[in-house]
PyMOL Python script that loads the backbone (N, CA, C, O; Angstrom):
from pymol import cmd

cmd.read_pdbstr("""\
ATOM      1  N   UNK A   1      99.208 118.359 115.153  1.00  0.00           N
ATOM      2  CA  UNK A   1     100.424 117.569 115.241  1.00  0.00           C
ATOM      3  C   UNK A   1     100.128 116.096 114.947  1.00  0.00           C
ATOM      4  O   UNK A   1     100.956 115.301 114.501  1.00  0.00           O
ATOM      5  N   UNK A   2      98.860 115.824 115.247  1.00  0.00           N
ATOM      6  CA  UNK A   2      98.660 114.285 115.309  1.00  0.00           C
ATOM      7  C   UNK A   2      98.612 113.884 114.063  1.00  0.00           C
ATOM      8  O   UNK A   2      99.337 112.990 113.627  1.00  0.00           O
ATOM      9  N   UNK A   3      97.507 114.691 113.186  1.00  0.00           N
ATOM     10  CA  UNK A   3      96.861 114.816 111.607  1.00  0.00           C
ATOM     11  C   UNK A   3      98.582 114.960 110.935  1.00  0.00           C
ATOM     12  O   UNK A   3      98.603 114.448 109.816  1.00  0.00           O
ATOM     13  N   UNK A   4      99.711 115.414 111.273  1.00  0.00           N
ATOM     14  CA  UNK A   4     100.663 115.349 110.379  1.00  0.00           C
ATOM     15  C   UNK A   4     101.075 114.214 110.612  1.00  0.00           C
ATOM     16  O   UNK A   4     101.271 113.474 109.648  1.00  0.00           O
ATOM     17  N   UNK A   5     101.331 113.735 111.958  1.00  0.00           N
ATOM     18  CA  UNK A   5     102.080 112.561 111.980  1.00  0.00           C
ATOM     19  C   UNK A   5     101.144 111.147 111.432  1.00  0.00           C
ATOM     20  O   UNK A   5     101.700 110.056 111.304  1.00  0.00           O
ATOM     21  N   UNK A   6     100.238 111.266 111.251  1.00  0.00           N
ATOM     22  CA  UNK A   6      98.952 109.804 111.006  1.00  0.00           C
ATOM     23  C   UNK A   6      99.214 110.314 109.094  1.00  0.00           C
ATOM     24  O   UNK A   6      99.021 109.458 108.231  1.00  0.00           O
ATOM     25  N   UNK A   7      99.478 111.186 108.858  1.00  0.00           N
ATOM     26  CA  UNK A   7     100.149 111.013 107.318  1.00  0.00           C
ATOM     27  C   UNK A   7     101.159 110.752 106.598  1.00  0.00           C
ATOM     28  O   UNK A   7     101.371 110.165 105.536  1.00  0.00           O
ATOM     29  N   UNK A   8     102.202 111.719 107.969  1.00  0.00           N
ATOM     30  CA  UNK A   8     103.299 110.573 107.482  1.00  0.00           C
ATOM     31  C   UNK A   8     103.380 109.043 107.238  1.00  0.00           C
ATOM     32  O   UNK A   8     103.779 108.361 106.294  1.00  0.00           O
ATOM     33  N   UNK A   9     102.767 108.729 108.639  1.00  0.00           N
ATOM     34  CA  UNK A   9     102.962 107.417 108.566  1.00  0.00           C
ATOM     35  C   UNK A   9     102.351 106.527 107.805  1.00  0.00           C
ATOM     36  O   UNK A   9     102.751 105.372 107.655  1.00  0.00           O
ATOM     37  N   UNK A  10     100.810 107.270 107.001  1.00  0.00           N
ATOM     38  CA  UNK A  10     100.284 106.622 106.091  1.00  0.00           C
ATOM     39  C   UNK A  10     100.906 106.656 104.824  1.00  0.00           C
ATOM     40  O   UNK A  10     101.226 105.548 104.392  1.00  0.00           O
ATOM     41  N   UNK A  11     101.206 107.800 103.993  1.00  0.00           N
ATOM     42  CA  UNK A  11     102.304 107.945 103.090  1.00  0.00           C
ATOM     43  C   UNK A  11     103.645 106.868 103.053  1.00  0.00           C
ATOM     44  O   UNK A  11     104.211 106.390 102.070  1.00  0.00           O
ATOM     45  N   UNK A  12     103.951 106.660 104.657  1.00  0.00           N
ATOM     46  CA  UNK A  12     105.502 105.870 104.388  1.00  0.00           C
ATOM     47  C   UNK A  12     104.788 104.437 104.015  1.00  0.00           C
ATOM     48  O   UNK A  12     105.074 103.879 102.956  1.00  0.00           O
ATOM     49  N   UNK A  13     103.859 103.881 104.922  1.00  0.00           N
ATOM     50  CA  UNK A  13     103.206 102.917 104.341  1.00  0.00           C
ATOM     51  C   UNK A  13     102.798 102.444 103.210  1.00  0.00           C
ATOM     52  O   UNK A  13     102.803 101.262 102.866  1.00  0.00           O
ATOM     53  N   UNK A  14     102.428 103.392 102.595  1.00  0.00           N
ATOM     54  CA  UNK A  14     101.768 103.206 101.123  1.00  0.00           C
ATOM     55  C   UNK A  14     103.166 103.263 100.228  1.00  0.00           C
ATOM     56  O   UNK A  14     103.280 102.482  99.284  1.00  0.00           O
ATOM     57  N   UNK A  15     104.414 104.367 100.597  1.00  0.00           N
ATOM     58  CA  UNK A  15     105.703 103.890  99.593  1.00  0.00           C
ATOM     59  C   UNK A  15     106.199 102.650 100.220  1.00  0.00           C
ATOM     60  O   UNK A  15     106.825 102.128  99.297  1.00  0.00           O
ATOM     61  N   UNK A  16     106.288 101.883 101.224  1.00  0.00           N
ATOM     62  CA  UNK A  16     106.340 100.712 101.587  1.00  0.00           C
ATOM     63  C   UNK A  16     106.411  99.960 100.680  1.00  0.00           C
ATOM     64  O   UNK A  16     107.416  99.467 100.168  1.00  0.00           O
ATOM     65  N   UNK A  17     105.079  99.797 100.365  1.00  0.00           N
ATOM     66  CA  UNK A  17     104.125  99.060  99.600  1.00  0.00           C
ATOM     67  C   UNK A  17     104.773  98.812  98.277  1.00  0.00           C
ATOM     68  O   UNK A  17     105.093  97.768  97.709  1.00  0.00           O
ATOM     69  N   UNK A  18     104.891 100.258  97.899  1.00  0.00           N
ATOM     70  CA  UNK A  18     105.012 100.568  96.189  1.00  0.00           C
ATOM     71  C   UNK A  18     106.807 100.537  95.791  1.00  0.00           C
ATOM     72  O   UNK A  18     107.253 100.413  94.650  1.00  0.00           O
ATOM     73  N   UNK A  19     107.358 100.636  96.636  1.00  0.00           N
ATOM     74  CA  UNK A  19     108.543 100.716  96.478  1.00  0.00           C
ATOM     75  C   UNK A  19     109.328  99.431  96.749  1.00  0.00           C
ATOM     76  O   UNK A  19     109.005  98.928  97.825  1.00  0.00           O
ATOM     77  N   UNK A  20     110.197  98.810  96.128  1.00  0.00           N
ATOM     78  CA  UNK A  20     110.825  97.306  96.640  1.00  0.00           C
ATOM     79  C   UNK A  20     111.858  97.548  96.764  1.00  0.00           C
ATOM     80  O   UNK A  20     112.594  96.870  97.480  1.00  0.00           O
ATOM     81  N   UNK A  21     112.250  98.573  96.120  1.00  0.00           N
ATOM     82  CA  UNK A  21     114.152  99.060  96.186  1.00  0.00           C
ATOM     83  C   UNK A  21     114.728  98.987  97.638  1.00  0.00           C
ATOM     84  O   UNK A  21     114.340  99.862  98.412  1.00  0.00           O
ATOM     85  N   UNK A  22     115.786  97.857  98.193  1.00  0.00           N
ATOM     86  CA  UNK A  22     116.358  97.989  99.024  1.00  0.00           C
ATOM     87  C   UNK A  22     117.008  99.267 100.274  1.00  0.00           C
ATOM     88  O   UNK A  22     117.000  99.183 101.502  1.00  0.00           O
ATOM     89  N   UNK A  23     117.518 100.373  99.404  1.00  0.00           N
ATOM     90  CA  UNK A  23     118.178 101.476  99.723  1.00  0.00           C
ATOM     91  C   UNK A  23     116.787 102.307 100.488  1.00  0.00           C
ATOM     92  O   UNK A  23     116.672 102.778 101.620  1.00  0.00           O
ATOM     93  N   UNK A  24     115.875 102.248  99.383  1.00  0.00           N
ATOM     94  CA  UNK A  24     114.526 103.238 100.066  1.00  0.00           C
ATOM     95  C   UNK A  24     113.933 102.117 101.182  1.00  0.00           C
ATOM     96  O   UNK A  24     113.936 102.599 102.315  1.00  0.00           O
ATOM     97  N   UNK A  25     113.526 101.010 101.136  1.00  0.00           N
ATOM     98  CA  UNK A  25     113.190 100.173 102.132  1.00  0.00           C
ATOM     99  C   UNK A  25     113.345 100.422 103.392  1.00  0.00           C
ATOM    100  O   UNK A  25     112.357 100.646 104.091  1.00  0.00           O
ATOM    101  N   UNK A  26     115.169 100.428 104.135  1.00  0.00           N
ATOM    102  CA  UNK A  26     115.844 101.018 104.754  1.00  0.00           C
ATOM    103  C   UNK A  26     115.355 102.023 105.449  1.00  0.00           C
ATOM    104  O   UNK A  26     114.785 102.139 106.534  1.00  0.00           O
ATOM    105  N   UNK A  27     115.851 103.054 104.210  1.00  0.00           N
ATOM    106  CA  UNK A  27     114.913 104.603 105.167  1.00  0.00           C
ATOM    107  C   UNK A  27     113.524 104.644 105.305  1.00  0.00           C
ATOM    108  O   UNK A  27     113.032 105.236 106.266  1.00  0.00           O
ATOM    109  N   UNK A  28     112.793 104.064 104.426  1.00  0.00           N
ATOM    110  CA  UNK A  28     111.257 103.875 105.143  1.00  0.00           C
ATOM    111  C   UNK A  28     111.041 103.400 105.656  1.00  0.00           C
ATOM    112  O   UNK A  28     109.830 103.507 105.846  1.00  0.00           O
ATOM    113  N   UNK A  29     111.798 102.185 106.649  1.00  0.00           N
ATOM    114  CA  UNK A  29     111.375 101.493 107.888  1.00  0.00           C
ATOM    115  C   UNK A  29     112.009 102.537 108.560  1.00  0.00           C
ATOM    116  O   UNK A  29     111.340 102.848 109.545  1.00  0.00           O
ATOM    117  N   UNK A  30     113.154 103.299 108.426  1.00  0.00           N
ATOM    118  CA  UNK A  30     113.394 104.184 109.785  1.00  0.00           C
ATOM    119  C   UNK A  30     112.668 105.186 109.407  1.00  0.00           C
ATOM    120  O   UNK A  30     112.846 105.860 110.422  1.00  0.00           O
ATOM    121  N   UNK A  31     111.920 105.899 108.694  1.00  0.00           N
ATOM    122  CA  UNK A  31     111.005 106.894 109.121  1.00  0.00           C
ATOM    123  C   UNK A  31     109.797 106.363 108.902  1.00  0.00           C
ATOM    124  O   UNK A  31     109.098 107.058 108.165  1.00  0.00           O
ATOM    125  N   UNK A  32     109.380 105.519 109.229  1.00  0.00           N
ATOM    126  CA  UNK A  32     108.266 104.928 109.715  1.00  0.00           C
ATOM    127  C   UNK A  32     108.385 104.644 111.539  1.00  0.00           C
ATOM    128  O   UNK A  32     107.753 105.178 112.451  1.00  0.00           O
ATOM    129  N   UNK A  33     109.269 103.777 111.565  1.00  0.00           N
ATOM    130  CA  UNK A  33     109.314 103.467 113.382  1.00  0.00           C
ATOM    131  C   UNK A  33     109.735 105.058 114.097  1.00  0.00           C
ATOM    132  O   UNK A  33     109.940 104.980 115.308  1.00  0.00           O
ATOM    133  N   UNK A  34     109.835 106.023 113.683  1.00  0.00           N
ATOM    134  CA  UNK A  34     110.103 106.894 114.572  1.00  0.00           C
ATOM    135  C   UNK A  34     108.978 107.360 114.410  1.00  0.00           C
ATOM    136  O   UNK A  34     108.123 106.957 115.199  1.00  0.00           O
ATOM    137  N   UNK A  35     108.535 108.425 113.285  1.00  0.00           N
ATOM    138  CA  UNK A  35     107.418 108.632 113.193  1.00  0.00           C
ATOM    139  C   UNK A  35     106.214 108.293 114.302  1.00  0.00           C
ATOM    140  O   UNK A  35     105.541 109.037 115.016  1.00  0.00           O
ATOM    141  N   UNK A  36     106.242 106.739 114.119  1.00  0.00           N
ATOM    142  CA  UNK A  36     105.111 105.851 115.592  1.00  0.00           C
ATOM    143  C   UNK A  36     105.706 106.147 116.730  1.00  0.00           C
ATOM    144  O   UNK A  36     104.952 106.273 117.695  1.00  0.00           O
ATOM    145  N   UNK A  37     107.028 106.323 116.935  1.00  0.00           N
ATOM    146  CA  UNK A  37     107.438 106.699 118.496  1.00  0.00           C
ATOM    147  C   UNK A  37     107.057 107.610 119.063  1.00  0.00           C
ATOM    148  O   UNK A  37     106.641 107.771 120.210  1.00  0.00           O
ATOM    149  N   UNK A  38     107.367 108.989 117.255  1.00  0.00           N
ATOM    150  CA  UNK A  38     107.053 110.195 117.784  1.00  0.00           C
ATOM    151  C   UNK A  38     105.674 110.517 118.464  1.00  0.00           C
ATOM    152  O   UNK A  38     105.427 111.241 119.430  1.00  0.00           O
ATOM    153  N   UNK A  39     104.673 109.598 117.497  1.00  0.00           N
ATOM    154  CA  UNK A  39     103.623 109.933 117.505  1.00  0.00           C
ATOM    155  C   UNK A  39     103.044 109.548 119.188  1.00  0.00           C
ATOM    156  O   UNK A  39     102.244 110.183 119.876  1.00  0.00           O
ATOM    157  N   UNK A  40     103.804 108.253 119.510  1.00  0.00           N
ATOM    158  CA  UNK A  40     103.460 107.498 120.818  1.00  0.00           C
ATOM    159  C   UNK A  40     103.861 108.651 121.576  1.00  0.00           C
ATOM    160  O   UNK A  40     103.061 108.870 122.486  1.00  0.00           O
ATOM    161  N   UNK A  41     105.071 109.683 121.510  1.00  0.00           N
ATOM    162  CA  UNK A  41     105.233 110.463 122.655  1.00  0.00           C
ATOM    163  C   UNK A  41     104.285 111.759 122.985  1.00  0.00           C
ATOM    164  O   UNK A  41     104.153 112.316 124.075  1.00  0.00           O
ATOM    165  N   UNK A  42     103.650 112.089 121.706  1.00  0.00           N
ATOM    166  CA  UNK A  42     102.933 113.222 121.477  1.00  0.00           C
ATOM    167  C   UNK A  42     101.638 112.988 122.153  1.00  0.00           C
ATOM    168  O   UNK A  42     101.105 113.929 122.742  1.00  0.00           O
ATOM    169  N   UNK A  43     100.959 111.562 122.117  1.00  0.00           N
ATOM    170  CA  UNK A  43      99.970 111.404 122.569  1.00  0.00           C
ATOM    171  C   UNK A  43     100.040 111.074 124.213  1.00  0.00           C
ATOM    172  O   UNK A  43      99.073 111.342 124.926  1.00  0.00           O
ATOM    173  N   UNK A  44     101.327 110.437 124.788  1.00  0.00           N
ATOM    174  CA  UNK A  44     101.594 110.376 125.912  1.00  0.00           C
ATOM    175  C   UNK A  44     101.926 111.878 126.722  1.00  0.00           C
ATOM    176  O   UNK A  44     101.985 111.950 127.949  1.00  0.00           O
ATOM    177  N   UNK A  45     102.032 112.490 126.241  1.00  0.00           N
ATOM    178  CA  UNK A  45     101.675 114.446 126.235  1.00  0.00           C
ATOM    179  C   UNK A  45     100.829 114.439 126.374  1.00  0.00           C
ATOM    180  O   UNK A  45     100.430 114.965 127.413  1.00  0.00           O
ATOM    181  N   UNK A  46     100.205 114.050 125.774  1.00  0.00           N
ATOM    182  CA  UNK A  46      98.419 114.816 125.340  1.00  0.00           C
ATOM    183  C   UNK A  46      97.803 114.397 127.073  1.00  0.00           C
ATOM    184  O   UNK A  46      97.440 115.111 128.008  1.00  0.00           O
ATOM    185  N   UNK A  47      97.935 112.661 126.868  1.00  0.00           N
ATOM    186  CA  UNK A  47      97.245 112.198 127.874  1.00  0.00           C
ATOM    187  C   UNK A  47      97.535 113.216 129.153  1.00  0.00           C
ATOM    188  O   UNK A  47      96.631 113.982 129.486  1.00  0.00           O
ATOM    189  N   UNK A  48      98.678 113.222 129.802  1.00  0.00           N
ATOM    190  CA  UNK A  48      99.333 113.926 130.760  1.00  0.00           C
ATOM    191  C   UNK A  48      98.384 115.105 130.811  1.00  0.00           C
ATOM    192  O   UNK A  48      97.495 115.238 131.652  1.00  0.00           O
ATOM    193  N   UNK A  49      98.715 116.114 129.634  1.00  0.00           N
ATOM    194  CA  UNK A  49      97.969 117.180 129.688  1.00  0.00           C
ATOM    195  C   UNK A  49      96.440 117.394 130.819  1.00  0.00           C
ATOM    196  O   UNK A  49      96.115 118.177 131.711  1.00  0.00           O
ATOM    197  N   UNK A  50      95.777 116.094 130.076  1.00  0.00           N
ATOM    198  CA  UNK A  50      94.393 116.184 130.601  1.00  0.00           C
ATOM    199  C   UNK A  50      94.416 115.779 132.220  1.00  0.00           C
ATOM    200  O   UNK A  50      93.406 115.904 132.913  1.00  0.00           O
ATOM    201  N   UNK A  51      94.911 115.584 132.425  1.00  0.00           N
ATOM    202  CA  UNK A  51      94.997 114.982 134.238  1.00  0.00           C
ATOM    203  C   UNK A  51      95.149 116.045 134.911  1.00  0.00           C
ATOM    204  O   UNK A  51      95.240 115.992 136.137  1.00  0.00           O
TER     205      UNK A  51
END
""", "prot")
cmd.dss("prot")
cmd.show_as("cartoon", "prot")
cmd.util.cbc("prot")
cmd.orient("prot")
């Protein structure tokens, strides 16, 4: 789960980058910040788990 989400978020990064078009901008900042949320909740799981 982690390995998908650390690609998304590298992928959205890198079209970030490469892309300037307004419209895509947009949706790649919102699937970028969730993505990191998601990822923040998955690992706040994880942690839990181990306790």
């Amino acid at each position: 789960m982690q390995n998908t989400l650390n690609a998304i978020i590298g992928f959205t990064k890198i079209a970030q980058r490469e892309i300037k078009d307004e419209s895509y901008s947009y949706y790649l900042s919102k699937i970028s910040d969730s993505s990191n949320l998601l990822l923040n909740i998955v690992n706040y799981i994880l942690d839990i788990s181990k306790i």
